[in-house]
Gaussian input, Z-matrix of N, CA and C with variables (Angstrom, degrees):
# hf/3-21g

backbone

0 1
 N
 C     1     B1
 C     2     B2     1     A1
 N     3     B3     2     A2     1     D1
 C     4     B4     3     A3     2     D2
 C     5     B5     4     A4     3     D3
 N     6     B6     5     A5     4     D4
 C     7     B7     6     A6     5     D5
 C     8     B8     7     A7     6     D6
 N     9     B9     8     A8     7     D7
 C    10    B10     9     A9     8     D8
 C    11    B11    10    A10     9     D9
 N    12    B12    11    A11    10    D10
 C    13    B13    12    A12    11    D11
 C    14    B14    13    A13    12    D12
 N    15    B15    14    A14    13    D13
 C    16    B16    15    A15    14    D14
 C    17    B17    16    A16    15    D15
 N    18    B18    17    A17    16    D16
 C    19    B19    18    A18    17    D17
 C    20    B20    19    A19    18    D18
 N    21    B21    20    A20    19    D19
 C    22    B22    21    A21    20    D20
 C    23    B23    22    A22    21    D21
 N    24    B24    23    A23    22    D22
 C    25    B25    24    A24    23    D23
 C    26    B26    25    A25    24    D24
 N    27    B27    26    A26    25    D25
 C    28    B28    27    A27    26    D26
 C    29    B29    28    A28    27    D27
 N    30    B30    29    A29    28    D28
 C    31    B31    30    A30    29    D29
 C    32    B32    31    A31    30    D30
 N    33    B33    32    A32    31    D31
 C    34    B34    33    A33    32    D32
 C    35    B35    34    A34    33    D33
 N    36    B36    35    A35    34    D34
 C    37    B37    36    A36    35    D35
 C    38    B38    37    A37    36    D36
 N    39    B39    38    A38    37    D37
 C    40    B40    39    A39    38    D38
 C    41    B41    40    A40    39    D39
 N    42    B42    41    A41    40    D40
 C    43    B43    42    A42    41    D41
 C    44    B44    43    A43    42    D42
 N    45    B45    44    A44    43    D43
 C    46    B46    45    A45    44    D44
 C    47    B47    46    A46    45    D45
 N    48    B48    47    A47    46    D46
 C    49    B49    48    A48    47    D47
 C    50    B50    49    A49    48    D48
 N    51    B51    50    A50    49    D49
 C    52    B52    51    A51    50    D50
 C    53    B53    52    A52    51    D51
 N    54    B54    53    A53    52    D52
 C    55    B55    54    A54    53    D53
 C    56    B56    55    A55    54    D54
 N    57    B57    56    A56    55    D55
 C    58    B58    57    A57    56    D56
 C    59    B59    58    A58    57    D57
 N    60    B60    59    A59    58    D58
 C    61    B61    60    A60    59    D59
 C    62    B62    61    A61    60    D60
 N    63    B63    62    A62    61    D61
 C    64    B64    63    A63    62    D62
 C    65    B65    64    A64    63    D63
 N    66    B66    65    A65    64    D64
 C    67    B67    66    A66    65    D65
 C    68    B68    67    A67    66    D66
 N    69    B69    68    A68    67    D67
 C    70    B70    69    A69    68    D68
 C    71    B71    70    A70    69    D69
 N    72    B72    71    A71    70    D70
 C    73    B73    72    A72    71    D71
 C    74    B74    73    A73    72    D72
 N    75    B75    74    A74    73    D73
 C    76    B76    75    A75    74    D74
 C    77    B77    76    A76    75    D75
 N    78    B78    77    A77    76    D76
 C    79    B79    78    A78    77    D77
 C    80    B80    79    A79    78    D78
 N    81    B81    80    A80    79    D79
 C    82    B82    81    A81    80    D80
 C    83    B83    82    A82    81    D81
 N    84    B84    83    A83    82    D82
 C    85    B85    84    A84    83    D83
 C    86    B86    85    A85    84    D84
 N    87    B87    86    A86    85    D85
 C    88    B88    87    A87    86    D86
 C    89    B89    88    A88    87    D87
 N    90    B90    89    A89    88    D88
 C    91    B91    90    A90    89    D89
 C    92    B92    91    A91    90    D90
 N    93    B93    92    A92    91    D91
 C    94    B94    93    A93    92    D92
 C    95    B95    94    A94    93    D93
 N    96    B96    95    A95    94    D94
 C    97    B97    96    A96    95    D95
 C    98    B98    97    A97    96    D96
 N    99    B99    98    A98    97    D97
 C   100   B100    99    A99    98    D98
 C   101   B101   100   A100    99    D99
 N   102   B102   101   A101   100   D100
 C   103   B103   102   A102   101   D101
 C   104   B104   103   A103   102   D102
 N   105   B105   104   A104   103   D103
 C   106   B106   105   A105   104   D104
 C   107   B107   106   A106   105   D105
 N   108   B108   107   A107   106   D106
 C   109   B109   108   A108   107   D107
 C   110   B110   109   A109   108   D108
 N   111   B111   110   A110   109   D109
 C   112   B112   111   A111   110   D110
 C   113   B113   112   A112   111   D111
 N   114   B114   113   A113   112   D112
 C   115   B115   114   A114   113   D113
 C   116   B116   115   A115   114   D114
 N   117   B117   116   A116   115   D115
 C   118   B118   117   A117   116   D116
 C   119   B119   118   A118   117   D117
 N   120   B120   119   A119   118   D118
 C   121   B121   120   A120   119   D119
 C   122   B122   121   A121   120   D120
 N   123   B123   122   A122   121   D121
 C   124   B124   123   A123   122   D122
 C   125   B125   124   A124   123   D123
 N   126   B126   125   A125   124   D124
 C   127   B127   126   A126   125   D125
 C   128   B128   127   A127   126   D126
 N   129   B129   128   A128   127   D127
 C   130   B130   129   A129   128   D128
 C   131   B131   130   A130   129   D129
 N   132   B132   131   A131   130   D130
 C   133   B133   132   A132   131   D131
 C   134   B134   133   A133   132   D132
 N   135   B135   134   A134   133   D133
 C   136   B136   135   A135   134   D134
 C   137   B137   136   A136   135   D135
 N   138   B138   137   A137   136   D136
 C   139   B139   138   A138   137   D137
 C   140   B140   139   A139   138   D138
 N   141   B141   140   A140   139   D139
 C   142   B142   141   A141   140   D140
 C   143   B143   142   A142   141   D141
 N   144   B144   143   A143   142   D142
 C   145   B145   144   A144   143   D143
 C   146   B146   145   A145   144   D144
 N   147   B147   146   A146   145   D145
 C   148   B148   147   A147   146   D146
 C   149   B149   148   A148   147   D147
 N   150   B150   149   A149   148   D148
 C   151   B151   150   A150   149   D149
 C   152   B152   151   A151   150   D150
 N   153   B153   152   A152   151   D151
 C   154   B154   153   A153   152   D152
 C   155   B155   154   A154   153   D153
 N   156   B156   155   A155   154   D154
 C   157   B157   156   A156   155   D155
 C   158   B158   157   A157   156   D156
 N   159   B159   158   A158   157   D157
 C   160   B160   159   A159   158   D158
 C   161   B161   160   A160   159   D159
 N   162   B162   161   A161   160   D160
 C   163   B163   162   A162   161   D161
 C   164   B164   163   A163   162   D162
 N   165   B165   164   A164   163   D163
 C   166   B166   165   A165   164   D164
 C   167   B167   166   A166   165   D165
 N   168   B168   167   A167   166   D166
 C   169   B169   168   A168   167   D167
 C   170   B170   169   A169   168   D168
 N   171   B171   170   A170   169   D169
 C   172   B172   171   A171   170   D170
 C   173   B173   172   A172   171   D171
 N   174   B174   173   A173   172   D172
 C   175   B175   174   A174   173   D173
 C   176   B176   175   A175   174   D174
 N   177   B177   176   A176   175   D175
 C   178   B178   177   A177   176   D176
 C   179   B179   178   A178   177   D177
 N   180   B180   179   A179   178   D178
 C   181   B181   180   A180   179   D179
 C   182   B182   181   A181   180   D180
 N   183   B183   182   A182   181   D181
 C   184   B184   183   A183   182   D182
 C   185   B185   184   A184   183   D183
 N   186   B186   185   A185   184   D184
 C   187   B187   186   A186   185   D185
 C   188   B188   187   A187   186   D186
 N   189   B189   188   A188   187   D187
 C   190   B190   189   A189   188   D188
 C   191   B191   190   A190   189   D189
 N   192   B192   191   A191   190   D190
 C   193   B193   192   A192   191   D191
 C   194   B194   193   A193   192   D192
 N   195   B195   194   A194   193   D193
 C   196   B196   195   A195   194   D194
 C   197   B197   196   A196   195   D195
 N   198   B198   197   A197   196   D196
 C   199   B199   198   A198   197   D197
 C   200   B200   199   A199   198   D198
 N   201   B201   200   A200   199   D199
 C   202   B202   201   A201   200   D200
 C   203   B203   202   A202   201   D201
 N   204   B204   203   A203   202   D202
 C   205   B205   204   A204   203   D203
 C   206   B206   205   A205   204   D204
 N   207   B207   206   A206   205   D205
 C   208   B208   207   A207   206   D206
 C   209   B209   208   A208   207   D207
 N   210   B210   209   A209   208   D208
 C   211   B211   210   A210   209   D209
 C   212   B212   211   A211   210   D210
 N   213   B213   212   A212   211   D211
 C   214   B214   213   A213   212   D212
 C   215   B215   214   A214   213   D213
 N   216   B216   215   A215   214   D214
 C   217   B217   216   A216   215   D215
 C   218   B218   217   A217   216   D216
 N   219   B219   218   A218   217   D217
 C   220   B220   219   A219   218   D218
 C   221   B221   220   A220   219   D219
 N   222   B222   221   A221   220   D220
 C   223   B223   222   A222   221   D221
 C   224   B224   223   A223   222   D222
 N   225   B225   224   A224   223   D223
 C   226   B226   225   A225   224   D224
 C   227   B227   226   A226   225   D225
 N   228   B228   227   A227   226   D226
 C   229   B229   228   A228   227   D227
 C   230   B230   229   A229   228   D228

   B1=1.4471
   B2=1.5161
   B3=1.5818
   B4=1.0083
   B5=1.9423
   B6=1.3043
   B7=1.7135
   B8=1.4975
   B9=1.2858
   B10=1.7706
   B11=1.3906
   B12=1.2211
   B13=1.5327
   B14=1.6821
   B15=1.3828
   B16=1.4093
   B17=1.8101
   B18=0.9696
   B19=1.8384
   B20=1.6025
   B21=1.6680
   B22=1.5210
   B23=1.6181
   B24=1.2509
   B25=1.7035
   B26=1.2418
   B27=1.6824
   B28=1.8339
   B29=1.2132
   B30=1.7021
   B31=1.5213
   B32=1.0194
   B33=1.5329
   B34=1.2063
   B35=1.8484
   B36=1.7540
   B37=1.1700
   B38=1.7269
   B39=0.9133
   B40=1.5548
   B41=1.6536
   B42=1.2976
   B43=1.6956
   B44=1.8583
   B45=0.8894
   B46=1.6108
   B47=1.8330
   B48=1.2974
   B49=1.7437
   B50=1.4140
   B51=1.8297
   B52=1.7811
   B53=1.6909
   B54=1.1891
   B55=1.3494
   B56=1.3993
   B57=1.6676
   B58=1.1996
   B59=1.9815
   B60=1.6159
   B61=1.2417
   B62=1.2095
   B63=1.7348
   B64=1.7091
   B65=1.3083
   B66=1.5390
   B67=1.1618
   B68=2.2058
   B69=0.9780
   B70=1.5473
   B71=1.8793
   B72=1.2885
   B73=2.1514
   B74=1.1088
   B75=1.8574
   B76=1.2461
   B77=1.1889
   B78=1.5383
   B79=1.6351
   B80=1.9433
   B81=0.9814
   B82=1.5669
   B83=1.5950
   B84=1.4571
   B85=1.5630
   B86=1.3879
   B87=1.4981
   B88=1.5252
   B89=0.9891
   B90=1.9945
   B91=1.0395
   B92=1.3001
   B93=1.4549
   B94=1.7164
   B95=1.4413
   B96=1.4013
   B97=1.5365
   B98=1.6553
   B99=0.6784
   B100=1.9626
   B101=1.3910
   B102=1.4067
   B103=1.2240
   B104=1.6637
   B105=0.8027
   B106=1.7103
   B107=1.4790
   B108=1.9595
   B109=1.8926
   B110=0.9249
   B111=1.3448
   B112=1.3802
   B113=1.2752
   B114=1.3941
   B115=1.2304
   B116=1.8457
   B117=1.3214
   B118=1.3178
   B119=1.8593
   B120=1.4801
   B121=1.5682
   B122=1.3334
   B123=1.2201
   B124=2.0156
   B125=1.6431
   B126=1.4651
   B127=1.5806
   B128=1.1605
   B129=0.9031
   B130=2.3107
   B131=1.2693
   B132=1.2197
   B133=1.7755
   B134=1.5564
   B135=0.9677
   B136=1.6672
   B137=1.4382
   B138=1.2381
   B139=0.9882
   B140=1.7946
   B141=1.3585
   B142=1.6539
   B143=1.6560
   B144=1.4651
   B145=1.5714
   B146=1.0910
   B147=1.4508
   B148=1.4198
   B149=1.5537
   B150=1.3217
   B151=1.7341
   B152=1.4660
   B153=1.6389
   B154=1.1051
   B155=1.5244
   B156=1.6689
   B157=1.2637
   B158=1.4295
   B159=1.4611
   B160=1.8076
   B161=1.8773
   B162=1.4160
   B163=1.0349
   B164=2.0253
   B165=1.1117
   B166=1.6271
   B167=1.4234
   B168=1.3732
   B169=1.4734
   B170=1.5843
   B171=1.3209
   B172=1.6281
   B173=1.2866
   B174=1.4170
   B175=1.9454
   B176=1.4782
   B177=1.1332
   B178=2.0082
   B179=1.7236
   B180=1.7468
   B181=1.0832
   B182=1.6800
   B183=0.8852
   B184=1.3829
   B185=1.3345
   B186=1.8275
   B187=1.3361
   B188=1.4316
   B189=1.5376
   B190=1.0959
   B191=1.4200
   B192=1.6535
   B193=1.2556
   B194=1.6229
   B195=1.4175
   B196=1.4332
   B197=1.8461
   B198=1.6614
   B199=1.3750
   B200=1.9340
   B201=1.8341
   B202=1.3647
   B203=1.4261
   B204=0.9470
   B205=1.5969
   B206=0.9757
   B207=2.1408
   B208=1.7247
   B209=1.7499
   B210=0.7241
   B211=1.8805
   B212=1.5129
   B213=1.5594
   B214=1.7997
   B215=1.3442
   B216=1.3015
   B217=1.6478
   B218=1.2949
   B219=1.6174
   B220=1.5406
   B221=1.5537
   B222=0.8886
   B223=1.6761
   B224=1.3372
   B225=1.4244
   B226=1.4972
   B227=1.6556
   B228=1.4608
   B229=1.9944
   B230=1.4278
   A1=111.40
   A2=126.60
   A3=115.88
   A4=94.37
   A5=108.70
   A6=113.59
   A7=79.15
   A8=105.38
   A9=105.32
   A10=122.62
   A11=107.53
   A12=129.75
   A13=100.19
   A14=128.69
   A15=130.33
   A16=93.83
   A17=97.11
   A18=94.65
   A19=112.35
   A20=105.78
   A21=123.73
   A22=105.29
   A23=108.75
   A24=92.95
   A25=122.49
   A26=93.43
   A27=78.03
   A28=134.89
   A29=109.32
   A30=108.86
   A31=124.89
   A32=128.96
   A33=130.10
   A34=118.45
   A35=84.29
   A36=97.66
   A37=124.02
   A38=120.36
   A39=136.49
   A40=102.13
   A41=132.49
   A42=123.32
   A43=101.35
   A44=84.74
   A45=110.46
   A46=100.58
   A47=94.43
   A48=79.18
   A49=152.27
   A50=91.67
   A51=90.73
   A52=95.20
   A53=159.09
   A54=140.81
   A55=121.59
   A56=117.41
   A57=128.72
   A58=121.18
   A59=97.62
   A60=98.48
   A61=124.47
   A62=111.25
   A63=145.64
   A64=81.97
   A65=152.63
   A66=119.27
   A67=86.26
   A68=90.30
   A69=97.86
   A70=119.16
   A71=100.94
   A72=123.96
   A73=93.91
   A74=103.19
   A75=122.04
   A76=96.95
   A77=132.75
   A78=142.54
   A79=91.49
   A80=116.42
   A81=120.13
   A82=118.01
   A83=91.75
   A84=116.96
   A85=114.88
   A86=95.22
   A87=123.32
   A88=122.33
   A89=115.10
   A90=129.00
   A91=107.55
   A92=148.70
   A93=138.25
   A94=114.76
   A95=116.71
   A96=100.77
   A97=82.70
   A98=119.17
   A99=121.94
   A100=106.52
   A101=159.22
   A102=152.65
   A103=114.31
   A104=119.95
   A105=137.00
   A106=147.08
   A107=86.58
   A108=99.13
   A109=104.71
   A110=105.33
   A111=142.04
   A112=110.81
   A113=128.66
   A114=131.11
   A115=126.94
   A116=109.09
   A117=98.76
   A118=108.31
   A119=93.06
   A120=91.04
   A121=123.83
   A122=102.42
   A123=91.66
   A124=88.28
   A125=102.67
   A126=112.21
   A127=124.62
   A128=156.06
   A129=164.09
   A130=85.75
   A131=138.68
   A132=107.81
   A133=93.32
   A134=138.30
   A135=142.96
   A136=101.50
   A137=113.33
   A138=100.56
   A139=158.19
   A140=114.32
   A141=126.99
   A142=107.43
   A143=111.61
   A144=102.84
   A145=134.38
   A146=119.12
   A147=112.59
   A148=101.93
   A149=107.24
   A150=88.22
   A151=148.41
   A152=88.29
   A153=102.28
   A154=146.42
   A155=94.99
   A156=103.65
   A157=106.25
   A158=102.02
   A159=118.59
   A160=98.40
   A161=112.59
   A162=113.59
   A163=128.52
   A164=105.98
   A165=141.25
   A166=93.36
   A167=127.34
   A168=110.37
   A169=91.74
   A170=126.31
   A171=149.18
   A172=98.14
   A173=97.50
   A174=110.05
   A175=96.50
   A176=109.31
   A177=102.77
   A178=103.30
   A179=120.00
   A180=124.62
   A181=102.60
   A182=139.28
   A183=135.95
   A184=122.61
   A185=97.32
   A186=105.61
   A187=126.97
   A188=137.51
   A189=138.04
   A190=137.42
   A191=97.65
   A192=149.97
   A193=97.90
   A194=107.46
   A195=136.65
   A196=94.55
   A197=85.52
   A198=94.91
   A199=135.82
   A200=95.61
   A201=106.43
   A202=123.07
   A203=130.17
   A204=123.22
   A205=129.73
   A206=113.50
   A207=98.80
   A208=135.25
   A209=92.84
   A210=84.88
   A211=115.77
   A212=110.29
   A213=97.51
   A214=84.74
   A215=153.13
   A216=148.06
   A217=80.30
   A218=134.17
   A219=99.22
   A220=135.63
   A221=107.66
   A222=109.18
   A223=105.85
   A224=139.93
   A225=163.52
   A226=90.69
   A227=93.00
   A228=110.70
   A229=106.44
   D1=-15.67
   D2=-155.49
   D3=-107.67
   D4=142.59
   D5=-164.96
   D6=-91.47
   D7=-36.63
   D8=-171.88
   D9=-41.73
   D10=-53.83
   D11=-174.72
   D12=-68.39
   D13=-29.60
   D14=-170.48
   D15=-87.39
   D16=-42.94
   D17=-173.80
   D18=-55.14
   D19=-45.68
   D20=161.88
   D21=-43.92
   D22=-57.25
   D23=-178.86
   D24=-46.76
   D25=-53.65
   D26=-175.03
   D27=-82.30
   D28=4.59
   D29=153.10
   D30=-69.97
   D31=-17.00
   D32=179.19
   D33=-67.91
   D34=-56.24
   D35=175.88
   D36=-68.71
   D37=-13.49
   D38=162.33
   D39=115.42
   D40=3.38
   D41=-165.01
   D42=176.81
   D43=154.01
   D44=170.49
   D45=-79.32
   D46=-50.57
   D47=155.34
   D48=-78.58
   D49=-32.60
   D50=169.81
   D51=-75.98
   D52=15.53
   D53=151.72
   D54=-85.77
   D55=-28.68
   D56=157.76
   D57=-44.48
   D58=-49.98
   D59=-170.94
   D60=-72.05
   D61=-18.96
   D62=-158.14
   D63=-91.86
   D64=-36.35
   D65=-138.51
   D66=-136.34
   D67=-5.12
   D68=162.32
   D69=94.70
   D70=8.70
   D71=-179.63
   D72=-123.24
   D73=160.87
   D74=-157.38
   D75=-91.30
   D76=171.17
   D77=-164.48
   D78=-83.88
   D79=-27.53
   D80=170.90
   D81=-46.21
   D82=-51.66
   D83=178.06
   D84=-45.32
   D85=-60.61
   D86=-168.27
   D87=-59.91
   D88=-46.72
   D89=164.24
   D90=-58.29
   D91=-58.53
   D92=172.64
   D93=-40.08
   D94=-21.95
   D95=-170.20
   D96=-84.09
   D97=-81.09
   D98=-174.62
   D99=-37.43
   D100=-22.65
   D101=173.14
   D102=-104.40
   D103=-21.75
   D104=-168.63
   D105=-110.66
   D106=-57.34
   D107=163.83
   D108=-83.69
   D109=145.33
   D110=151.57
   D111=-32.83
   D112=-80.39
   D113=176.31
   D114=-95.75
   D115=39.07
   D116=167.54
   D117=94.23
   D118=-168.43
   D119=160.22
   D120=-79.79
   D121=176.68
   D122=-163.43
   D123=-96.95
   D124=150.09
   D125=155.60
   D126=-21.14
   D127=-52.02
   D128=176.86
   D129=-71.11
   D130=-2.91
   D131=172.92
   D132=-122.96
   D133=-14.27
   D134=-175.33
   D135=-43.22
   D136=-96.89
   D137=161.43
   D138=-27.49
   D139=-19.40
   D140=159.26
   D141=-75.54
   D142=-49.72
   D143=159.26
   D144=-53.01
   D145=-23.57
   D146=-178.13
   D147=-82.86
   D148=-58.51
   D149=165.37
   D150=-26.89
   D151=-45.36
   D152=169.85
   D153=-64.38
   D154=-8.34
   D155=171.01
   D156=-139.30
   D157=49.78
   D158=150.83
   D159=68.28
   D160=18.29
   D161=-178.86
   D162=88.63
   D163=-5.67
   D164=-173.15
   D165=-69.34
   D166=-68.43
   D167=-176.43
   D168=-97.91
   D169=143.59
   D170=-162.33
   D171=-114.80
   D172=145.06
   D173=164.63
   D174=-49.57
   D175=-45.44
   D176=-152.59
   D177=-68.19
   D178=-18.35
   D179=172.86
   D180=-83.66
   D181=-19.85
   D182=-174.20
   D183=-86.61
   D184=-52.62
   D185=170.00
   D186=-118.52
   D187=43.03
   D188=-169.92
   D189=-8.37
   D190=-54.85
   D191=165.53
   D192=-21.71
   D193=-66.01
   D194=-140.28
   D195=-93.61
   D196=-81.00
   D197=-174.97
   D198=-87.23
   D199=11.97
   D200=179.75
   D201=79.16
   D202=173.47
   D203=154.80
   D204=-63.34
   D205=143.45
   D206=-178.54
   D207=-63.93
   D208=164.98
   D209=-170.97
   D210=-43.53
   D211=-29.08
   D212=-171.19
   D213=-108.63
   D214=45.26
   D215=133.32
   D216=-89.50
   D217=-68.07
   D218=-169.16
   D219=-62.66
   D220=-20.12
   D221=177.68
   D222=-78.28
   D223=-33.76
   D224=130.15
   D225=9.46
   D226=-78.30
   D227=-167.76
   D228=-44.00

């Protein structure tokens, strides 16, 4: 859900395109999930982003929604 956490990717990854190419959709794509959806990238790519950035931005930052908070925000609470 969070565009935030997707924008973080592609600073990580250096581009809206090198994250496009890393995660296997076109920079068109990529750009709609960050300008458009509602909730972000969809679930089936959550995970290729998180890889994609060595684990640094997390499903649980991407998709809250989905995958809840990360483990030390919950112990945090």
């Amino acid at each position: 859900m969070s565009t935030q956490a997707l924008h973080r990717a592609c600073t990580i990854v250096g581009s809206q395109s090198a994250l496009a190419d890393k995660i296997g959709v076109r920079q068109s794509t990529l750009w709609h999930w960050l300008n458009r959806a509602k909730r972000g990238a969809p679930a089936e790519y959550v995970a290729a982003i998180e890889s994609a950035t060595d684990g640094v931005v997390s499903r649980h930052d991407l998709r809250p929604d989905i995958y809840g908070p990360a483990p030390e925000q919950r112990r945090a609470s």
